[in-house]
ZAFIKOL-545734 format. One record per residue: chain; residue number from 1; x, y, z of N, C-alpha, C, O in turn; residue in one letter. Coordinates in pm, whole numbers, plus 50000, padded with zeros to 5 digits. Example, Ala and Ser with C-alpha at 12.3 -4.5 7.8 and 13.67 -1.06 7.14 Angstrom:
2
kette->A	nr->1	nX->51319	nY->49431	nZ->50780	caX->51230	caY->49550	caZ->50780	cX->51320	cY->49670	cZ->50780	oX->51424	oY->49668	oZ->50846	rest->A
kette->A	nr->2	nX->51285	nY->49775	nZ->50708	caX->51367	caY->49894	caZ->50714	cX->51290	cY->50003	cZ->50787	oX->51341	oY->50114	oZ->50804	rest->S
This chain:
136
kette->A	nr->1	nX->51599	nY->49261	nZ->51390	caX->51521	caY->49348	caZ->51305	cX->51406	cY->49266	cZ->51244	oX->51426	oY->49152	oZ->51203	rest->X
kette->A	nr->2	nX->51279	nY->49328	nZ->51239	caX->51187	caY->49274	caZ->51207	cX->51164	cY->49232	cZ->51035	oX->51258	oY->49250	oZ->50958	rest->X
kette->A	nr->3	nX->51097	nY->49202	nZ->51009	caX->51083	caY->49169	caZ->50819	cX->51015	cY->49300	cZ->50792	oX->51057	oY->49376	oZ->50704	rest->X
kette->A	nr->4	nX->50923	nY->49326	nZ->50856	caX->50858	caY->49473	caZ->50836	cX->50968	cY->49601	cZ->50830	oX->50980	oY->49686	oZ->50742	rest->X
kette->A	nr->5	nX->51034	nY->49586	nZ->50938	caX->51099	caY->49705	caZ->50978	cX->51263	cY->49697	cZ->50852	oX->51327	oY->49802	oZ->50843	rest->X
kette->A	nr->6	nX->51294	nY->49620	nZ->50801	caX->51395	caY->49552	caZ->50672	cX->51336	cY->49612	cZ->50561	oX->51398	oY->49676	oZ->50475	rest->X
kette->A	nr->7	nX->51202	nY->49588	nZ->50564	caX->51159	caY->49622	caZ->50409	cX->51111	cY->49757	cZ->50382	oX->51070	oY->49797	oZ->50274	rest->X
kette->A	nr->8	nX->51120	nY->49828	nZ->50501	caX->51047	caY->49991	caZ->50551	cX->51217	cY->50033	cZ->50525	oX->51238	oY->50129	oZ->50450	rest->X
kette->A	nr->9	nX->51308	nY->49978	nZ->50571	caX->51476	caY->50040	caZ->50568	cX->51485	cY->50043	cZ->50418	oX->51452	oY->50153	oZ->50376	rest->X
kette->A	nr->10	nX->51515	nY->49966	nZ->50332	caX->51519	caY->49911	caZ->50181	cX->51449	cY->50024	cZ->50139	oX->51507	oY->50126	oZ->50101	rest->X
kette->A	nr->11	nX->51282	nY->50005	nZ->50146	caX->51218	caY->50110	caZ->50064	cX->51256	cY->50269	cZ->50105	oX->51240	oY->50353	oZ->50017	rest->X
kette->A	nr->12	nX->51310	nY->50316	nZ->50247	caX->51361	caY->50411	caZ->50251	cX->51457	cY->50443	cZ->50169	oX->51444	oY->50546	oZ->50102	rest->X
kette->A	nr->13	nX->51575	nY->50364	nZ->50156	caX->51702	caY->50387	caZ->50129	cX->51708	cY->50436	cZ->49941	oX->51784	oY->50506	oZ->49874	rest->X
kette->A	nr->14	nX->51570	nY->50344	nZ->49909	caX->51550	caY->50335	caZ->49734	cX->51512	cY->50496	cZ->49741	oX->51564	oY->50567	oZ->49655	rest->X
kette->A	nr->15	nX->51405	nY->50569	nZ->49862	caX->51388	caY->50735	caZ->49818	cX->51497	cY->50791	cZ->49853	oX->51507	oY->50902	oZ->49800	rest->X
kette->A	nr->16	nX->51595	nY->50761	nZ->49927	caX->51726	caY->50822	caZ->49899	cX->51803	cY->50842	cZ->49811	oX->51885	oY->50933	oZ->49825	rest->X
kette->A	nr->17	nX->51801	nY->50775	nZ->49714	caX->51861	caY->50817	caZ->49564	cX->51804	cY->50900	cZ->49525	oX->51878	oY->50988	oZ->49480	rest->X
kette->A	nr->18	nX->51697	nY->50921	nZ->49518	caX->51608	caY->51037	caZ->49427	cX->51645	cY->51190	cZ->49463	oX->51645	oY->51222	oZ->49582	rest->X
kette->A	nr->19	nX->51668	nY->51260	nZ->49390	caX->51686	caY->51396	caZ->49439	cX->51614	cY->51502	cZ->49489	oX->51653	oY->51596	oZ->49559	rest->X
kette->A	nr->20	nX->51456	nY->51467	nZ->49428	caX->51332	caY->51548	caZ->49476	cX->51225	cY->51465	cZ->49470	oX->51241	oY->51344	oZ->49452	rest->X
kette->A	nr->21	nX->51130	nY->51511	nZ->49480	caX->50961	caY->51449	caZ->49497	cX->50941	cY->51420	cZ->49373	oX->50893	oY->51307	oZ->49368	rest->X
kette->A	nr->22	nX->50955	nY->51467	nZ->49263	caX->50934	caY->51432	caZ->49149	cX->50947	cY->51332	cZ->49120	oX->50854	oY->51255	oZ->49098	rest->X
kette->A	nr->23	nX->51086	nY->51302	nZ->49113	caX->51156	caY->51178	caZ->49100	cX->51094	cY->51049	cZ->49184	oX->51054	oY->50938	oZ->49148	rest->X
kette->A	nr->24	nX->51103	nY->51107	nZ->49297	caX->51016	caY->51004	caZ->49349	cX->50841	cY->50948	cZ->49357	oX->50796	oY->50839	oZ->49392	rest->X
kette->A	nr->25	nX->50766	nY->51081	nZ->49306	caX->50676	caY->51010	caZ->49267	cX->50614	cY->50926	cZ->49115	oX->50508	oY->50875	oZ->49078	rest->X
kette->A	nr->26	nX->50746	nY->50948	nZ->49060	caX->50803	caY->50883	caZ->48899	cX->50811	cY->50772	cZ->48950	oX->50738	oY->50678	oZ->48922	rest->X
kette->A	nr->27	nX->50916	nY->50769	nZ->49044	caX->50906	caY->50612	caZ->49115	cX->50797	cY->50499	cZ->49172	oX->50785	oY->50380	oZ->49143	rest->X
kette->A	nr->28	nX->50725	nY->50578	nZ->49260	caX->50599	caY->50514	caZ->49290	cX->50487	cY->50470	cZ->49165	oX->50427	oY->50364	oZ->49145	rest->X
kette->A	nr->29	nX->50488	nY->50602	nZ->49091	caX->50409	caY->50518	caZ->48961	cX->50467	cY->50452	cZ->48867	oX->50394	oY->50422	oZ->48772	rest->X
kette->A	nr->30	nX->50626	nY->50402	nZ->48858	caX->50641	caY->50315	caZ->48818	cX->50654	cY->50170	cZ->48868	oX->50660	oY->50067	oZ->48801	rest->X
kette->A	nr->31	nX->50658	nY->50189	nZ->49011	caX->50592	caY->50021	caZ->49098	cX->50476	cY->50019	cZ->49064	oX->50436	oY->49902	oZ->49059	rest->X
kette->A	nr->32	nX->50385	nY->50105	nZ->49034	caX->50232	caY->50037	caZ->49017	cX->50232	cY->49988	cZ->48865	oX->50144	oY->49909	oZ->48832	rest->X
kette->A	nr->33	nX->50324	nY->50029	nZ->48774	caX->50306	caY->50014	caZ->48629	cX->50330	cY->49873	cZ->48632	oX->50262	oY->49801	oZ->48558	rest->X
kette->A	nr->34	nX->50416	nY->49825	nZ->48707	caX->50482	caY->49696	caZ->48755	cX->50413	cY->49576	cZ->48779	oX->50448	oY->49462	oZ->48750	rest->X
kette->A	nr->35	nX->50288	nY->49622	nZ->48848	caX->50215	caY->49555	caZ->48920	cX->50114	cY->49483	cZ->48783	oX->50105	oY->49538	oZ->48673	rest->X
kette->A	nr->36	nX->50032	nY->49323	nZ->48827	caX->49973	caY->49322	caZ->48769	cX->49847	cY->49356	cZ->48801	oX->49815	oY->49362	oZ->48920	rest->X
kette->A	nr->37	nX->49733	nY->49392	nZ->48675	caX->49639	caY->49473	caZ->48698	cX->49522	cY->49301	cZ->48747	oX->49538	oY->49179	oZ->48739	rest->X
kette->A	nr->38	nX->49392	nY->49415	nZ->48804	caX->49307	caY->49348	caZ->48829	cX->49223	cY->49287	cZ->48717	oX->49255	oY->49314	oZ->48601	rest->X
kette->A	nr->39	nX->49113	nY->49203	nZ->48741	caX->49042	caY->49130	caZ->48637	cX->48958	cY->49203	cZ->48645	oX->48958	oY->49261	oZ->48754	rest->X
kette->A	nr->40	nX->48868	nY->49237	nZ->48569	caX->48756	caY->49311	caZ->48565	cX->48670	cY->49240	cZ->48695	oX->48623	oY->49311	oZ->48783	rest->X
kette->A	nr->41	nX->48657	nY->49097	nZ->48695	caX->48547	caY->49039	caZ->48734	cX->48634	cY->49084	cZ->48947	oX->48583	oY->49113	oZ->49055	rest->X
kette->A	nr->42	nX->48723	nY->49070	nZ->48916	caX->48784	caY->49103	caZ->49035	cX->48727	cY->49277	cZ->49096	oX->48673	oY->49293	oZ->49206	rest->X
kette->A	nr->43	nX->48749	nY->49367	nZ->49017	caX->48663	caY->49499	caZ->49055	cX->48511	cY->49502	cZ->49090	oX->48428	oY->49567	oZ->49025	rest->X
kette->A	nr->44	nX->48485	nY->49429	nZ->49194	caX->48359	caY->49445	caZ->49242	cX->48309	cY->49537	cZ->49412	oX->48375	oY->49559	oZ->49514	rest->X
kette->A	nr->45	nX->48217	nY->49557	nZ->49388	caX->48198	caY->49654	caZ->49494	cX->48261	cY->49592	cZ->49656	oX->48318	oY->49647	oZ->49751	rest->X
kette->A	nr->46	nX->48220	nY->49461	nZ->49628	caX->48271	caY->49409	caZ->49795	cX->48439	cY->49399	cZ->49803	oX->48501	oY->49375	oZ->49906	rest->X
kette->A	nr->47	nX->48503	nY->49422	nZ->49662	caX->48653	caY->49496	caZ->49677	cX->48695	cY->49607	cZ->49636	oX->48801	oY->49635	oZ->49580	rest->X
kette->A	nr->48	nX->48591	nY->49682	nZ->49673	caX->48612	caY->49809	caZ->49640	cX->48647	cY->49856	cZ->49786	oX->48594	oY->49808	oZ->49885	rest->X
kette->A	nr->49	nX->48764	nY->49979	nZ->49790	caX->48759	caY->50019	caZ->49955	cX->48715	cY->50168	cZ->49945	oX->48757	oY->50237	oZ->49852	rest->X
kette->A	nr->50	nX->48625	nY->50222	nZ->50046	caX->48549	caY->50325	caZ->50085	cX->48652	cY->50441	cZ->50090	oX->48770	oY->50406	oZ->50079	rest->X
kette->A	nr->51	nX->48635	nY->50531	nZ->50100	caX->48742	caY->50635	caZ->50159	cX->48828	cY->50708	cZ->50091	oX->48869	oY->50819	oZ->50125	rest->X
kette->A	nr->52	nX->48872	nY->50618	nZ->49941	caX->48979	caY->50670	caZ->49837	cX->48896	cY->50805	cZ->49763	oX->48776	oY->50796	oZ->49739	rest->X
kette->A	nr->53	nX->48962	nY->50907	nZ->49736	caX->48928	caY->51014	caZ->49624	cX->48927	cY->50917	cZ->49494	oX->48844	oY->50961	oZ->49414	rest->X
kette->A	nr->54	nX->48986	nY->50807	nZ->49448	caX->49018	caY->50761	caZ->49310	cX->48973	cY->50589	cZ->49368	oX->48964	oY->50540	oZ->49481	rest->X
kette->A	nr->55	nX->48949	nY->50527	nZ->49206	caX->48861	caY->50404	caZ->49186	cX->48967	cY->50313	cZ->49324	oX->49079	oY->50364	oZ->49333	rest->X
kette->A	nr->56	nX->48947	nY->50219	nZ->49401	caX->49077	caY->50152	caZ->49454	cX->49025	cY->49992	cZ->49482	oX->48916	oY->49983	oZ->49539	rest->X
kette->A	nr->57	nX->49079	nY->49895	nZ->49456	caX->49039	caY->49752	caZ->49453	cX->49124	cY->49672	cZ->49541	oX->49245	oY->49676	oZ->49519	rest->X
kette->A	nr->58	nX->49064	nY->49572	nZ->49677	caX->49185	caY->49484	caZ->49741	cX->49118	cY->49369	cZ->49719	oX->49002	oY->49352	oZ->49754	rest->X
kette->A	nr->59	nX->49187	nY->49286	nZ->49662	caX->49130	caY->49178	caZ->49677	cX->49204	cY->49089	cZ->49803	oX->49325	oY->49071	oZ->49809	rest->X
kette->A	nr->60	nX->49139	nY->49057	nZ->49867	caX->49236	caY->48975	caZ->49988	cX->49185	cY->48810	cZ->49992	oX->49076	oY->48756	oZ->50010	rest->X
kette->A	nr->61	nX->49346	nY->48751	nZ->49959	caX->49298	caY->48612	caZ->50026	cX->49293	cY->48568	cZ->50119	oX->49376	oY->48606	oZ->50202	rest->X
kette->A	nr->62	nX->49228	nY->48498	nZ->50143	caX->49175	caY->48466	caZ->50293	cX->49277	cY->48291	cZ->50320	oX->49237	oY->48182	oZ->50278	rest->X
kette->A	nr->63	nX->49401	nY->48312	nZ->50394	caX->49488	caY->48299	caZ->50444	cX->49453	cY->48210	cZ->50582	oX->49429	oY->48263	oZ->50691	rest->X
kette->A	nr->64	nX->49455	nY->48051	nZ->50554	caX->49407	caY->48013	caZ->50679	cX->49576	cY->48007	cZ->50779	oX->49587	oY->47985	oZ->50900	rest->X
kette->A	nr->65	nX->49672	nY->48031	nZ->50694	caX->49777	caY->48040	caZ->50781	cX->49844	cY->48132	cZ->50866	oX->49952	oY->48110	oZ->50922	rest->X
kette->A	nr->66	nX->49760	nY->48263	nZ->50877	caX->49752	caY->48341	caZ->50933	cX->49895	cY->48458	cZ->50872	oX->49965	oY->48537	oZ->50936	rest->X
kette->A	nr->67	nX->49894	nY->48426	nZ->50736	caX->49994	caY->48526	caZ->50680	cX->49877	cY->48590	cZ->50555	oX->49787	oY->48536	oZ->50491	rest->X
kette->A	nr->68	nX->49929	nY->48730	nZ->50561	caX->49859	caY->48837	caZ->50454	cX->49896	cY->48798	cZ->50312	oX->50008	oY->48757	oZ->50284	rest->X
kette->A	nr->69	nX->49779	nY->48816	nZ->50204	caX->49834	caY->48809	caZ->50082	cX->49726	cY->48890	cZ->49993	oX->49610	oY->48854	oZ->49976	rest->X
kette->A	nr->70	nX->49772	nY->48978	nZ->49952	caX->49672	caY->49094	caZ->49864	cX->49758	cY->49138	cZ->49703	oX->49874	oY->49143	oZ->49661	rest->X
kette->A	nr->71	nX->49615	nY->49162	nZ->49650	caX->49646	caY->49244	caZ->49537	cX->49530	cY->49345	cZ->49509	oX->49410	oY->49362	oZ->49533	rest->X
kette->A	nr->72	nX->49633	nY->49401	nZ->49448	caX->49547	caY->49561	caZ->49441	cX->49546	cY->49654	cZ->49275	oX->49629	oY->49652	oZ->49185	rest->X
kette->A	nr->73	nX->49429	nY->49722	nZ->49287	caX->49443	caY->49797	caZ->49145	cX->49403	cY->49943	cZ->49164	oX->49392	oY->49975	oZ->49283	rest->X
kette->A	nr->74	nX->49376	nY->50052	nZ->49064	caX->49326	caY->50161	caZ->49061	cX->49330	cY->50219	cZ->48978	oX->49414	oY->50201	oZ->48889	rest->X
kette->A	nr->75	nX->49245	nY->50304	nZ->48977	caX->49230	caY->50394	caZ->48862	cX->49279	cY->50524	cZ->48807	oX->49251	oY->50603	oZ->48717	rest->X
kette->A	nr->76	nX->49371	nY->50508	nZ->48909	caX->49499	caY->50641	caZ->48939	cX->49642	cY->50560	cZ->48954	oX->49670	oY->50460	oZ->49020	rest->X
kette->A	nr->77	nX->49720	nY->50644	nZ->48867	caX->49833	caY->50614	caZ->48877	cX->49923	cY->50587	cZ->49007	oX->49971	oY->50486	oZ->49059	rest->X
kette->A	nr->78	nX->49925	nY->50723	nZ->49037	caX->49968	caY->50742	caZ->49208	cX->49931	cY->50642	cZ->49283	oX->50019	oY->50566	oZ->49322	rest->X
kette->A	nr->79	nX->49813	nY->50621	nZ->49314	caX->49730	caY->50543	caZ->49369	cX->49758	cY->50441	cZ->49350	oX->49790	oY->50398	oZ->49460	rest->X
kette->A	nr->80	nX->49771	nY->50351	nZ->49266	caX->49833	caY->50236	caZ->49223	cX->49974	cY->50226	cZ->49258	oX->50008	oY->50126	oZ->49321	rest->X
kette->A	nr->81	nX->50047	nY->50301	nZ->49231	caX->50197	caY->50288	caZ->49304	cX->50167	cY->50289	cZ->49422	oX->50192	oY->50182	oZ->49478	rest->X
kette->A	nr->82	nX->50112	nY->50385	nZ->49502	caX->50056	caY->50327	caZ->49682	cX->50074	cY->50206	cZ->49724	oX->50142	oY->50156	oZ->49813	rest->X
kette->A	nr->83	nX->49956	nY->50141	nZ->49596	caX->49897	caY->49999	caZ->49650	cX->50021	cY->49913	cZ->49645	oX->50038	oY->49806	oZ->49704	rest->X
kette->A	nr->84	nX->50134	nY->49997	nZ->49541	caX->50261	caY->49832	caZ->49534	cX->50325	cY->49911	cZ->49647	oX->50428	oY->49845	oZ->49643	rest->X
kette->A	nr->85	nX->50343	nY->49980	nZ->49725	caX->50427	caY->50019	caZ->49851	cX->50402	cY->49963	cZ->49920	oX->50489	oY->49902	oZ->49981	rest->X
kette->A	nr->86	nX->50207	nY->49941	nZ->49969	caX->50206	caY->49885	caZ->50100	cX->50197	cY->49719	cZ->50023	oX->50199	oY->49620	oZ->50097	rest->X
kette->A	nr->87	nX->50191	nY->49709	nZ->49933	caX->50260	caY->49559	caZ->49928	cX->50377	cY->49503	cZ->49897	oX->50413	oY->49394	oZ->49853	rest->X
kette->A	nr->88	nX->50424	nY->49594	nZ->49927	caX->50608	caY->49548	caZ->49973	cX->50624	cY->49572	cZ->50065	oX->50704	oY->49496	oZ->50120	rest->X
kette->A	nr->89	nX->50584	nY->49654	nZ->50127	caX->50597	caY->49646	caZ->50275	cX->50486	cY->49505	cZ->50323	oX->50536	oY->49394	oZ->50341	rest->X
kette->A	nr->90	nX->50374	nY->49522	nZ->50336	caX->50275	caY->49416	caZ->50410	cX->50249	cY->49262	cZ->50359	oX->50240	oY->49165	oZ->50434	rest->X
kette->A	nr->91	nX->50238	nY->49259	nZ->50224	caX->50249	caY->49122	caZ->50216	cX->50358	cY->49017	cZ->50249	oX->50480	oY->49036	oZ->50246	rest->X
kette->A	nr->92	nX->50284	nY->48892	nZ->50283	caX->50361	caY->48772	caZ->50326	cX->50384	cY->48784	cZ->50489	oX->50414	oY->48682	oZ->50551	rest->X
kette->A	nr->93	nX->50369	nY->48918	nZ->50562	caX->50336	caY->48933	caZ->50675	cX->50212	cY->48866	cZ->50784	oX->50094	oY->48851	oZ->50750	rest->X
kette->A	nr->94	nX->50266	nY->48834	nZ->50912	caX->50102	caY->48763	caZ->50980	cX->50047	cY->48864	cZ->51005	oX->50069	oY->48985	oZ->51005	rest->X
kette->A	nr->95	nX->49939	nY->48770	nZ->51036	caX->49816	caY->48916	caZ->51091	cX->49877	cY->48967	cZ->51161	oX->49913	oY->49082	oZ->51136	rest->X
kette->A	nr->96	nX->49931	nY->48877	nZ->51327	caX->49979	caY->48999	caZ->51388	cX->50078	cY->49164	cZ->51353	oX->50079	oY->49274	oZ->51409	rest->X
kette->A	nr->97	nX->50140	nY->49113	nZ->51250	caX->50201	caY->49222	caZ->51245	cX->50141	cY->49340	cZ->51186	oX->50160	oY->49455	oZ->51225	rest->X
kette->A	nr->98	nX->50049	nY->49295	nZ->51064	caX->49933	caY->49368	caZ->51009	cX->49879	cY->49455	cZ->51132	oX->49900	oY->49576	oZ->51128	rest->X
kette->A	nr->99	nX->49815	nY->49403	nZ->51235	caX->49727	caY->49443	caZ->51348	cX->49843	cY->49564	cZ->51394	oX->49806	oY->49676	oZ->51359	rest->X
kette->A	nr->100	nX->49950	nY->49563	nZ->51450	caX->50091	caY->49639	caZ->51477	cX->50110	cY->49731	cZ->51390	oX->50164	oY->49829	oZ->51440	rest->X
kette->A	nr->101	nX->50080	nY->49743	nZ->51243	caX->50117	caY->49813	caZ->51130	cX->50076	cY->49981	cZ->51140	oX->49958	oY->49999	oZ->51110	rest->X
kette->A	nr->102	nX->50144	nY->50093	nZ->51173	caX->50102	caY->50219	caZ->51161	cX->50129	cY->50259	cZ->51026	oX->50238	oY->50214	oZ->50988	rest->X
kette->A	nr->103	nX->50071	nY->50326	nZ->50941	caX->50037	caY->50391	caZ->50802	cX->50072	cY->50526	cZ->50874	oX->50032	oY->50598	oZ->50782	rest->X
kette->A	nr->104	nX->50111	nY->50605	nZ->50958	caX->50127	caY->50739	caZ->50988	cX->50286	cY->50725	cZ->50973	oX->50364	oY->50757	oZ->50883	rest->X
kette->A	nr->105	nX->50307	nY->50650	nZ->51127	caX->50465	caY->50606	caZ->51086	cX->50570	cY->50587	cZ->50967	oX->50682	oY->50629	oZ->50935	rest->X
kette->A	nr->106	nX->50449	nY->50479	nZ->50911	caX->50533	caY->50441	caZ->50838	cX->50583	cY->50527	cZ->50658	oX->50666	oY->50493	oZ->50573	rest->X
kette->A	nr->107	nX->50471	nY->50663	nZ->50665	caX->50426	caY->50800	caZ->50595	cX->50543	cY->50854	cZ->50653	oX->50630	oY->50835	oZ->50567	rest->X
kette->A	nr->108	nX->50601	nY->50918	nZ->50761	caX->50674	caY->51003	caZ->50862	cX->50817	cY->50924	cZ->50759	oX->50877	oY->50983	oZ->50668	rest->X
kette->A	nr->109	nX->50841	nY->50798	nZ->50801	caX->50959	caY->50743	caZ->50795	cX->51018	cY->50758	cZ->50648	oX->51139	oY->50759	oZ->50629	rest->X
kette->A	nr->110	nX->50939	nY->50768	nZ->50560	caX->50895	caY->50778	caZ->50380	cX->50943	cY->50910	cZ->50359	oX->51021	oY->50928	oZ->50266	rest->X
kette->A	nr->111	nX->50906	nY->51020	nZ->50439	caX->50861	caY->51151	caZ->50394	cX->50784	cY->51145	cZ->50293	oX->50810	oY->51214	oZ->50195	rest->X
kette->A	nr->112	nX->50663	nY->51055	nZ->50298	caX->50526	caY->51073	caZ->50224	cX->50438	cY->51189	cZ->50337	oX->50370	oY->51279	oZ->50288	rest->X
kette->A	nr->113	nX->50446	nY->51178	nZ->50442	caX->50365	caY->51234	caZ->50488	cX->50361	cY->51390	cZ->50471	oX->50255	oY->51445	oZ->50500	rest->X
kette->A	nr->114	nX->50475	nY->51470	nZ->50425	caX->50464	caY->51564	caZ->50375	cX->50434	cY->51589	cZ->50182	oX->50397	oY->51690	oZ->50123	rest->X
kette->A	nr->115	nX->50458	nY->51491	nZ->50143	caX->50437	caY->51503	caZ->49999	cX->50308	cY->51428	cZ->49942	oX->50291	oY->51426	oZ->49820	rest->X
kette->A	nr->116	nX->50220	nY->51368	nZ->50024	caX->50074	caY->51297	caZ->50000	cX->49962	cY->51415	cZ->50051	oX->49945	oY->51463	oZ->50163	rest->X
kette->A	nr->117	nX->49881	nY->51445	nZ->49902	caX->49818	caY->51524	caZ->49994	cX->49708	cY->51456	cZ->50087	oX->49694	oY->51334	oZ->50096	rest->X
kette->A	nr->118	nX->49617	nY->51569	nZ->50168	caX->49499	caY->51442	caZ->50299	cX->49395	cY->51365	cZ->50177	oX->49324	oY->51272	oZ->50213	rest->X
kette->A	nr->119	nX->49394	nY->51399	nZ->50074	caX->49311	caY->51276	caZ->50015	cX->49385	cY->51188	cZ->49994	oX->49321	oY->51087	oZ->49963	rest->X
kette->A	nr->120	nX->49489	nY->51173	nZ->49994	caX->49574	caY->51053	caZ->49902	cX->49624	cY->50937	cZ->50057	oX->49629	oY->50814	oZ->50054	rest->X
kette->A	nr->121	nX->49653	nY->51022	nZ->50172	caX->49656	caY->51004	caZ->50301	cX->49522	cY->50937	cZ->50353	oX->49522	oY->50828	oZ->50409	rest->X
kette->A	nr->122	nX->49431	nY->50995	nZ->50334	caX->49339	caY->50920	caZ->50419	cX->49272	cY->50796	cZ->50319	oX->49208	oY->50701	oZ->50364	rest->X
kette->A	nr->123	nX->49304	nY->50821	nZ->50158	caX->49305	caY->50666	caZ->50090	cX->49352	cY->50554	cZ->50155	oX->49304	oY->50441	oZ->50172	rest->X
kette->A	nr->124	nX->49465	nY->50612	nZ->50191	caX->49605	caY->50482	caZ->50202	cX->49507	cY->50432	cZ->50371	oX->49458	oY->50324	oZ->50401	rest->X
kette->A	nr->125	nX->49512	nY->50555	nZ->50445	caX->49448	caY->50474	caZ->50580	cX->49343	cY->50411	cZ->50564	oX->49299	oY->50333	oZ->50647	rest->X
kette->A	nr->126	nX->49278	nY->50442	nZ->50431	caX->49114	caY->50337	caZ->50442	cX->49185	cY->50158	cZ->50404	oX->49147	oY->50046	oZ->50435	rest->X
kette->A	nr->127	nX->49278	nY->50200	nZ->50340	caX->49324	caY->50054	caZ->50265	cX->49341	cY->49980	cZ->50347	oX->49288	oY->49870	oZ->50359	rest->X
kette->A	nr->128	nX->49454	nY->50057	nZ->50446	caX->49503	caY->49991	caZ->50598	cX->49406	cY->49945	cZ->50675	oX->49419	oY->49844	oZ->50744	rest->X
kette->A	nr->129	nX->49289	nY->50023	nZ->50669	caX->49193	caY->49985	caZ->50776	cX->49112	cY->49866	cZ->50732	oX->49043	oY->49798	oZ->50808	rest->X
kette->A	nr->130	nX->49131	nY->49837	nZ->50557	caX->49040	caY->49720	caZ->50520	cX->49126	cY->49612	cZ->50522	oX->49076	oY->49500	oZ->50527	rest->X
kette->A	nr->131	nX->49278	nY->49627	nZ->50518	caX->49392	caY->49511	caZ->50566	cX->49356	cY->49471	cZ->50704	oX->49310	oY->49357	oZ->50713	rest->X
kette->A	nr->132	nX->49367	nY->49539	nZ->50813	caX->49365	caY->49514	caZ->50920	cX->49233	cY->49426	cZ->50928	oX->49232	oY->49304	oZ->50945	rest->X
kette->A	nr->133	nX->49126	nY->49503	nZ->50913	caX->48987	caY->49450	caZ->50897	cX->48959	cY->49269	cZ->50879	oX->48866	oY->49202	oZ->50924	rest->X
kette->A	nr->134	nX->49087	nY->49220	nZ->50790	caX->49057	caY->49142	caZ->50704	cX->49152	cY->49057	cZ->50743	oX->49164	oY->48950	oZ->50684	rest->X
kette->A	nr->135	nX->49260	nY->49102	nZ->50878	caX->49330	caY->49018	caZ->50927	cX->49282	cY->49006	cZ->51112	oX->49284	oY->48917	oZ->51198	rest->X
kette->A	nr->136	nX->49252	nY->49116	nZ->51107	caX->49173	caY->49087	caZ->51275	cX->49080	cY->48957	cZ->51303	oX->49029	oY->48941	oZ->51414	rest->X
């Protein structure tokens, strides 16, 4: 079993306790509450990612060891819990696996993909696409 595919089981198993969507998106915005926030000086346009309905920030380090390491902020709650999902799932990961990484799938496997609406959906794919971007 992969480290990806371990930490996609785990975070499944945590929306299995929950009884409805509610609950679970209580959950997601309380991983982002979790998270620490960005620096101001860190919110700049060249980490800003395109595509989000709401403010969204990656800062990525640039990793000569060929493993991912990001942090993220926003100006939406939701949105911010996002950003700590796909960094429990993606960080500490290599590029390659980044490059491998489906955001549809890994939505399907969540049952986010029925409870995100297409703005909040095609946020998350811009994020993915500036991860990948930034590990290709």
């Amino acid at each position: 079993m992969s480290e990806f595919t371990a930490r996609l089981d785990d975070l499944n198993d945590e929306f299995e306790l929950f009884d409805d969507w509610e609950e679970r998106y209580k959950y997601i915005i309380d991983l982002g509450k979790d998270m620490a926030p960005l620096t101001l000086s860190e919110k700049t346009e060249t980490n800003k990612v395109r595509g989000c309905a709401s403010q969204v920030w990656l800062v990525i380090d640039d990793a000569p060891d060929g493993i991912l390491r990001f942090r993220g902020d926003s100006d939406a709650f939701i949105v911010k819990g996002l950003i700590a999902l796909l960094s429990r799932l993606l960080n500490g990961l290599s590029h390659e696996a980044i490059q491998g990484f489906s955001i549809r799938d890994t939505l399907n496997k969540l049952g986010l993909n029925e409870a995100l609406s297409s703005q909040r959906t095609n946020g998350l794919m811009s994020m993915v696409e500036r991860l990948k971007h930034a590990t290709a």
